[in-house]
N, C-alpha and C positions, 0 to 999 in steps of 0.2 A: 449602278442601279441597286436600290437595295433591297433585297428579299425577306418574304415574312414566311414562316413557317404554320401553319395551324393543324388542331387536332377539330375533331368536331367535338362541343360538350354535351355530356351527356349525364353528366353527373349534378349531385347538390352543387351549391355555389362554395365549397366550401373544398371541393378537387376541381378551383380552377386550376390550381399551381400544373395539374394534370392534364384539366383538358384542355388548354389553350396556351402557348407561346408562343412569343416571337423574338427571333434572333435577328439585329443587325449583322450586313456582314460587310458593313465598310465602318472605316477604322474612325470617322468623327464624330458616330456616336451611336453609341451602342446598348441594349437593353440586357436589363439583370433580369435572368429565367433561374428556375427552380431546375435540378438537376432531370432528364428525362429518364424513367428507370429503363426503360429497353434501350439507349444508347451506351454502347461501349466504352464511348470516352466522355468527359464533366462538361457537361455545357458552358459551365463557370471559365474555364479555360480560352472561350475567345467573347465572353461577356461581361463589361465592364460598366461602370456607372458612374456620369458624373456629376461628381458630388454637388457644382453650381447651379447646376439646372432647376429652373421654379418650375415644379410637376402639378396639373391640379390634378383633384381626385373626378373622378368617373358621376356623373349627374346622370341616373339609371331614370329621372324621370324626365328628365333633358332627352333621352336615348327613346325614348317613344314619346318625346312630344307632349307632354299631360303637366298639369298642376299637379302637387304634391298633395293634394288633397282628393286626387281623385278617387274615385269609389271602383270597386270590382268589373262591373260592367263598362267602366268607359277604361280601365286599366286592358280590359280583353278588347275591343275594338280598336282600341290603339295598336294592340299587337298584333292583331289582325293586318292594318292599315301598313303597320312598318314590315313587319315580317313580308306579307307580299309585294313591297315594291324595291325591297330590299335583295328578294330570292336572287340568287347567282344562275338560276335560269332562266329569269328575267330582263338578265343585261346582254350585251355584246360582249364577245371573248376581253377586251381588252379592257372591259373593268369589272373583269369579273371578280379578278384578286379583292377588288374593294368594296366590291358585294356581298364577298364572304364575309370578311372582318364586320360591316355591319351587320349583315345578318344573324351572324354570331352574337354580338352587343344586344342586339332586340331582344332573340331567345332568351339569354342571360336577365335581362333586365325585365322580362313577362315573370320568368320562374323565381324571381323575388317581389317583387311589388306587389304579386296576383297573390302570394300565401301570406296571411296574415301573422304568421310569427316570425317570418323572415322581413316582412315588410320592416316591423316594427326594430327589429334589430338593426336594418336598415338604416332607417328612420332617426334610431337611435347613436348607431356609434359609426355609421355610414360601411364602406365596404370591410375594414378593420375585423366587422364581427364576423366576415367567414375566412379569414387567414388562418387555419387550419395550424401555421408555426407555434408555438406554444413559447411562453419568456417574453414575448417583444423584441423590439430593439430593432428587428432585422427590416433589409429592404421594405417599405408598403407594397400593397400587393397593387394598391392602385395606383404606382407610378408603371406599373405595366400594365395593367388596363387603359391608363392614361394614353401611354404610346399606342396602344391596340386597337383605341376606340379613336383615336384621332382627336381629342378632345382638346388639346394643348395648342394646335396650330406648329408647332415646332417645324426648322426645317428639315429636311427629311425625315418628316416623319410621314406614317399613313394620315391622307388626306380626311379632314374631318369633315361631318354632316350635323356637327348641332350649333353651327354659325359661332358667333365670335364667342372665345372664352370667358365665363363669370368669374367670379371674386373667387381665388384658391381657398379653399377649404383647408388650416391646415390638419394634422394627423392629429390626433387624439393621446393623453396620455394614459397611462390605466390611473384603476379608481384605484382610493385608500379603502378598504372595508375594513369596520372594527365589529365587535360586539358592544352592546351598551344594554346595560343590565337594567327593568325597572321593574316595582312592586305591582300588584294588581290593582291596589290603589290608587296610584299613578298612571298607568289606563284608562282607568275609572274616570277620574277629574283631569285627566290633564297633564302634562307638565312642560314647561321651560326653564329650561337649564343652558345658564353662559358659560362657558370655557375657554382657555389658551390655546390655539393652535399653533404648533412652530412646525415650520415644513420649510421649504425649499423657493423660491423663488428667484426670477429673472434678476439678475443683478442690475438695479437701476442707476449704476454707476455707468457701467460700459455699455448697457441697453442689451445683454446677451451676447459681446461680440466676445468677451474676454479679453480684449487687446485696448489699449489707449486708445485714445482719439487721433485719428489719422495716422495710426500705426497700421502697417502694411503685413498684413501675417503670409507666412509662407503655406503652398501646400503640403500635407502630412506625408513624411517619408515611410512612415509605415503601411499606409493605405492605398501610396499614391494620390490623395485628394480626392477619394472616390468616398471617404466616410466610415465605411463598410471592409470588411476582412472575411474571408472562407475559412470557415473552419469544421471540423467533426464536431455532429448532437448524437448522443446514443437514442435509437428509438425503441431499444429491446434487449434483451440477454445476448450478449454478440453481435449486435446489428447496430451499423451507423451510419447516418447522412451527413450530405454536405449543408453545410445552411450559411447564408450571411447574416455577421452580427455585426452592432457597431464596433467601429474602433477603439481601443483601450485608453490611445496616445491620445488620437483625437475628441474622444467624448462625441464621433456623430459627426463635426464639424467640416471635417474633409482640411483642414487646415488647423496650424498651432503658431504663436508666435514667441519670440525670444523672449527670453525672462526680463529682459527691458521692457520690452513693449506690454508686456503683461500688463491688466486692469488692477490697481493697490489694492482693489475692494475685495474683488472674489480669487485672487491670486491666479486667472486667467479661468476659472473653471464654470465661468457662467453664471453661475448661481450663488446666491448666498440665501442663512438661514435667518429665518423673521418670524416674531410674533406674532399672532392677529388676533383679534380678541372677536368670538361667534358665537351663536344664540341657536341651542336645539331644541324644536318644538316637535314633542307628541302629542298628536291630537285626542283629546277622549277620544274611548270606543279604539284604539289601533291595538292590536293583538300583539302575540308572540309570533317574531318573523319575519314583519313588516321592515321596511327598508327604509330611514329617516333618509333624505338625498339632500344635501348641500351642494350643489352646483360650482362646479371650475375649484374645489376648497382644498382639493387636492396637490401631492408636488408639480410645481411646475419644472419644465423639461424646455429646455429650447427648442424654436421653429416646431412644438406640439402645445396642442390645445391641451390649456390640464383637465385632468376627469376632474370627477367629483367625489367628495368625502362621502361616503357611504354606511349611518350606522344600523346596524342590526340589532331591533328588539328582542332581548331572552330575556322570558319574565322568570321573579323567581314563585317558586310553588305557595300557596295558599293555604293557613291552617284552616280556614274555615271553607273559602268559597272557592268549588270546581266551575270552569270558565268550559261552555261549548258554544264558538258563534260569538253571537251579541246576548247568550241567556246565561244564568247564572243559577250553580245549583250549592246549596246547602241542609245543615241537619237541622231539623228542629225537635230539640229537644222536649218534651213535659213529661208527665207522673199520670200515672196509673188514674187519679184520681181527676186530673184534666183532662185526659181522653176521654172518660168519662162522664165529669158534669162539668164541662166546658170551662173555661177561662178567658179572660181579658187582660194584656201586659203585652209591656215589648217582649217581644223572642229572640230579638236578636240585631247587631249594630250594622249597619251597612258598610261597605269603602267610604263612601263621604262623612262617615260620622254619623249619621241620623240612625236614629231608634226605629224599627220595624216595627209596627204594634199591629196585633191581631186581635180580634173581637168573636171567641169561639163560643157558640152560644149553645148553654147547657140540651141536653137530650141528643144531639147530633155526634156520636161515638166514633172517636179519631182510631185508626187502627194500625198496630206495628206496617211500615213501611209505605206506608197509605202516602199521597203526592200531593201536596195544595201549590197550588197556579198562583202567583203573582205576579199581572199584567205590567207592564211597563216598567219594572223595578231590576231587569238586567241592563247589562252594557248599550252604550249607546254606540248606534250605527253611522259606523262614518261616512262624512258628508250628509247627516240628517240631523233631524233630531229626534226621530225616533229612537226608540229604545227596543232591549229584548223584554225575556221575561225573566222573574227568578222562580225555581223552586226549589219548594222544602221538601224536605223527606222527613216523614216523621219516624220517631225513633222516644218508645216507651219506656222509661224506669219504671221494673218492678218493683214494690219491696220486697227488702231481704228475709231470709228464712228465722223464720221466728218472729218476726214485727206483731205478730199479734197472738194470743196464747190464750188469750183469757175466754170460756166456753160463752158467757150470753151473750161477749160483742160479736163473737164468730156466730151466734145462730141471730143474730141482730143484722150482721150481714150477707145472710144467706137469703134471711129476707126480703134483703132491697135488692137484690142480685134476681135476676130472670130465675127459673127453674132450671133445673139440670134437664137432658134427656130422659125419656121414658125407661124404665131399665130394660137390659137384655137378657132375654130368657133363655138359658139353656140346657140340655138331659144332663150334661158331667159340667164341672165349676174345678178347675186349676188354680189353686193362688201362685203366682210366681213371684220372684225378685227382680228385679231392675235397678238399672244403673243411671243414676240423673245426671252423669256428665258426658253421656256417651258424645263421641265425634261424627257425624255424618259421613268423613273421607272411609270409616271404615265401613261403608254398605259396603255387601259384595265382596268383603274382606276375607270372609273365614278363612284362618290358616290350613283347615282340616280336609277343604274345598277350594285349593289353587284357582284364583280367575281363568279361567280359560283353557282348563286342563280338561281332558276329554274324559266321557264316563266310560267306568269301568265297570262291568256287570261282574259280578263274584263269582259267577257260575262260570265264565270263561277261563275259571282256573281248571276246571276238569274237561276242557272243551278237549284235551287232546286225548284222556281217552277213549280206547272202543275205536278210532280213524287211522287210516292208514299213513303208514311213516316212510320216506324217504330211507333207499335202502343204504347203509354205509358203503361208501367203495373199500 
């Protein structure tokens, strides 16, 4: 008979490896655990895996019963529903073993479905995205959830509860991520861009097998046909685990065949390299950041699903226009004399090419760093067609020192010019000097007056005498 061992989980989904295993302990087949750290001796040692067995992955919304689309409230009533009809003090001693293993599956499958970043991870790369192993390659975690949950039908295996097995799921490869560099202008409008891909793919000669047609491969003598090999991952400064990775010999396969029987095409190794010719589209309005997704465009990996080509928008920086959101900020430039008595002209060229024209209409005095609002003239928002806004900054050229000298145009423009203030009266009058390039950093600078040095009164030079003194020993 065969015995299952459990912890209760109590942790994220991501210390299964911790909270829950289970060891066959008869010899026709037996499940691959992760080491247990409070045991003495390697789990690995009477846990084998093998390598022929078609495992599906763990269906977390098969495990309480619900469509994939369900919503929060019928995700909790579900769990409700399973959880108690599942409780191990709800059965008879003699299935209680099998009450626990599902009741365990429910808990597990509320405390990801129910939170919406787990869900989605879920959702996304299936149980894969809380294997905590880091590198890949090694055992799925969900061919042991497989066995745990009963979900395979297998013989001896724990009896399953979500009726006959679906279509296998298979495992997932990792994505390709790159960077892909665009200007802000290409943001702005748009772009499509075609390229070469060369990657890896299933050899369509041998269909993946590596072996000719009705050639018989043998199982792998390094692995024993299990795939997979034990070896030490360092997890720290001195500290090391046991972990399964694939086999070297085998590539994964659990089996190799004779250099005869080998496939001419990929020289037994599965795969060969191919062009394809693909199309990247940034949408207006996508930022810096954003993640362009090509689906499966990734290397393919046998008996794994390939990821996907994943490129990463980094724009490069803009000499004129700062990007916040969907709004758009830049300077505008004019002259003392347009701030003044208004102007009409373009100011400035957009990303798409078009001319900005402004219509400032005289009397209304634009002032250094003063802000004008143009509606709908930033980034557009994706998946709309809305837009942001842009603003200007205004930013005044004075003229320079000297531009004018001559005494009647100077009292000709003192004229048109508003009044000065009223003058200031006072008993004593100081002419001083001044410096017209002063730096603002130096407020607060004086060297004669350290920042932050404490006052010293003058007179506490004579504080000690006339006071009593400490007698010397």
């Amino acid at each position: 008979m065969a015995a299952y061992i459990f912890r209760l989980p109590r942790r994220s989904p991501s210390s299964f490896w911790h909270s829950c295993s289970a060891i066959r302990t008869d010899a026709s087949a037996t499940i691959p655990t992760r080491p247990d750290p409070s045991s003495s001796s390697p789990l690995y040692d009477s846990a084998t895996m093998n390598g022929h067995d078609e495992i599906e992955e763990v269906d977390l919304y098969k495990v309480l019963g619900l469509q994939k689309g369900a919503v929060k409230a019928e995700i909790k009533k579900a769990y409700h529903k399973a959880a108690l009809s599942s409780h191990p003090d709800k059965v008879a001693a003699d299935e209680r073993a099998e009450a626990e293993v599902k009741f365990k599956a429910v808990s597990q499958a509320y405390e990801i479905l129910y939170d919406d970043e787990k869900r989605n991870l879920y959702d996304t790369h299936g149980m894969a995205a809380f294997d905590p192993r880091s590198g890949g390659g090694e055992v799925d975690l969900d061919d042991i959830l497989q066995q745990m949950f009963g979900m395979g039908g297998g013989a001896g295996r724990p009896p399953g509860f979500g009726g006959p097995p679906g279509p296998r799921r298979p495992r997932r490869g990792p994505d390709d991520e790159q960077d892909y560099e665009v200007t802000l202008e290409e943001l702005y409008r748009g772009k499509t861009a075609k390229f070469t891909s060369i990657k890896n793919v299933i050899c369509s000669h041998c269909k993946g097998t590596g072996g000719k047609d009705k050639a018989k491969p043998k199982p792998c003598s390094v692995c024993q046909g299990r795939g997979v090999t034990i070896g030490l991952r360092s997890v720290g400064p001195g500290l090391v685990t046991q972990a399964t990775m694939p086999c070297n010999s085998c590539k994964g396969a659990s089996h190799v065949f004779k250099d005869k029987d080998q496939c001419k095409r990929c020289k037994g190794e599965r795969i060969t390299v191919e062009k394809k010719a693909l199309e990247l589209y940034v949408p207006p309005g996508a930022k810096h950041g954003d993640r362009i997704v090509l689906e499966g465009e990734a290397d393919q990996v046998p008996d794994q699903q390939p990821g996907d080509l994943v490129f990463i928008l980094k724009q490069h920086e803009h000499p004129v226009f700062t990007r916040a959101g969907a709004d758009l900020q830049a300077t505008l430039d004019i002259t003392l004399a347009e701030s003044l008595a208004g102007f009409s002209r373009v100011v400035l060229k957009h990303l798409d090419g078009r001319g900005i024209h402004l219509d400032h209409p005289a009397g209304h005095v634009l002032r250094p760093d003063q802000i004008l609002k143009v509606a709908g003239e930033g980034m557009r928002h994706k998946r709309s067609d809305a837009r942001g806004d842009l603003y200007l900054v205004v930013k005044i050229a004075f003229p320079a020192d000297g531009w004018l000298t001559d005494e009647t145009s100077l009292d000709t423009l003192r004229g048109l010019l508003p009044p000065p203030a009223p003058l200031i009266e006072a008993d004593a009058v100081d002419e001083v000097e001044f410096d017209p390039q002063a730096n603002p950093e130096d407020f607060g600078t004086d060297p004669s007056h350290p920042r932050g040095s404490a006052w010293v009164d003058e007179d506490d030079d004579d504080a000690g005498h006339g006071t009593a003194q400490c007698a010397q020993q």
